[in-house]
N, C-alpha and C positions, 0 to 999 in steps of 0.2 A: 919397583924395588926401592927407588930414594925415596919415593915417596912415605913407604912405608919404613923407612929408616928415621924420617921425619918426625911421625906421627910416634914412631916408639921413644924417640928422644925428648918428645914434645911430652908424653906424659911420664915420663923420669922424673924431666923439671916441676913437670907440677907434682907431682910423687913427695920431690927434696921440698919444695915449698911449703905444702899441706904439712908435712914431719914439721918444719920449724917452725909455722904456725901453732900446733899443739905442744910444742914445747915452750911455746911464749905465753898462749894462752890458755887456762883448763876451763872446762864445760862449767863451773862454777863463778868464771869472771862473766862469761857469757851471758850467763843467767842473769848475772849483776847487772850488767849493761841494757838487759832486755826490761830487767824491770825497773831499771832510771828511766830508760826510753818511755817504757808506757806510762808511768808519774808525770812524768814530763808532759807530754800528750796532754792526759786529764787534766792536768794543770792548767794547761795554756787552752784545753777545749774549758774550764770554765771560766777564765780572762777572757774570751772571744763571749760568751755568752754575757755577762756584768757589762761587758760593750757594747753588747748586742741591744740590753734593754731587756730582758727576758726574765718577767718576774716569775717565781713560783707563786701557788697558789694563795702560800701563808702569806708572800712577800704584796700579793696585790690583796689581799685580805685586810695588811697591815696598813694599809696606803689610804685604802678605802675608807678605815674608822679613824684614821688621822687627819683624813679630809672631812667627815662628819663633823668630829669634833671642833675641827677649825672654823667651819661656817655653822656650825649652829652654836658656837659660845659666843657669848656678848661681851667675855672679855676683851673680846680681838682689837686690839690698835690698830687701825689701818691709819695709810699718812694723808695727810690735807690735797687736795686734788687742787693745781693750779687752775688763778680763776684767769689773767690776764690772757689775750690772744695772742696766738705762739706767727713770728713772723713766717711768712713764704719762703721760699729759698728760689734764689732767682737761676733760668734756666741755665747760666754757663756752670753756677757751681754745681748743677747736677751730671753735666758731661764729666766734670774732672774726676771722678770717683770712677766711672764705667771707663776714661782714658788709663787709669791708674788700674783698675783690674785688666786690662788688654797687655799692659805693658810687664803685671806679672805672669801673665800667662805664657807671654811671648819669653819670658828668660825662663819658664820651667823650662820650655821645649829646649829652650838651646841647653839648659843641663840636664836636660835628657839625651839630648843630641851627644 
């Protein structure tokens, strides 16, 4: 019997709530809201694709005779190609780069931490 004294007062409450609900919101905000949401969505699904690298067809179309064009004109200025020998880098400066990538790795983890 409480039990089901429970269960009747438990949906009264939500009964008064749902009422003040539709009295704050009508079926025409909702719709509002649904269709910001799915804008929204497409929006940011085509932000994730321009990221993605995801040409369409026109777009690698467009790329392709922009690359013709550039290697078969004789316009093209390319820049002077150094002739002098480019020095070695000796082995301890090549450790400090790989110490300095470990060291930011190790402080992501702690602000991840």
């Amino acid at each position: 019997m409480q039990i089901e004294m429970k269960v009747i007062e438990g949906l009264k409450a939500g009964s008064e709530c749902l009422k003040s609900m539709h009295e704050i919101m009508s079926i025409e905000d909702v719709e509002k809201i649904l269709d910001e949401t799915q804008e929204s969505i497409e929006y940011q699904r085509q932000i994730d694709e321009m990221l993605a690298g995801a040409l369409t067809q026109e777009d690698e179309d467009a790329v392709l005779a922009e690359l013709e064009a550039i290697t078969q004109g004789e316009d093209v200025v390319l820049p002077e190609v150094p002739t002098e020998h480019v020095p070695e880098i000796p082995e301890a400066a090549k450790v400090e780069p790989e110490r300095k990538d470990v060291m930011k790795k190790q402080n992501r983890e702690m602000l991840a931490a």
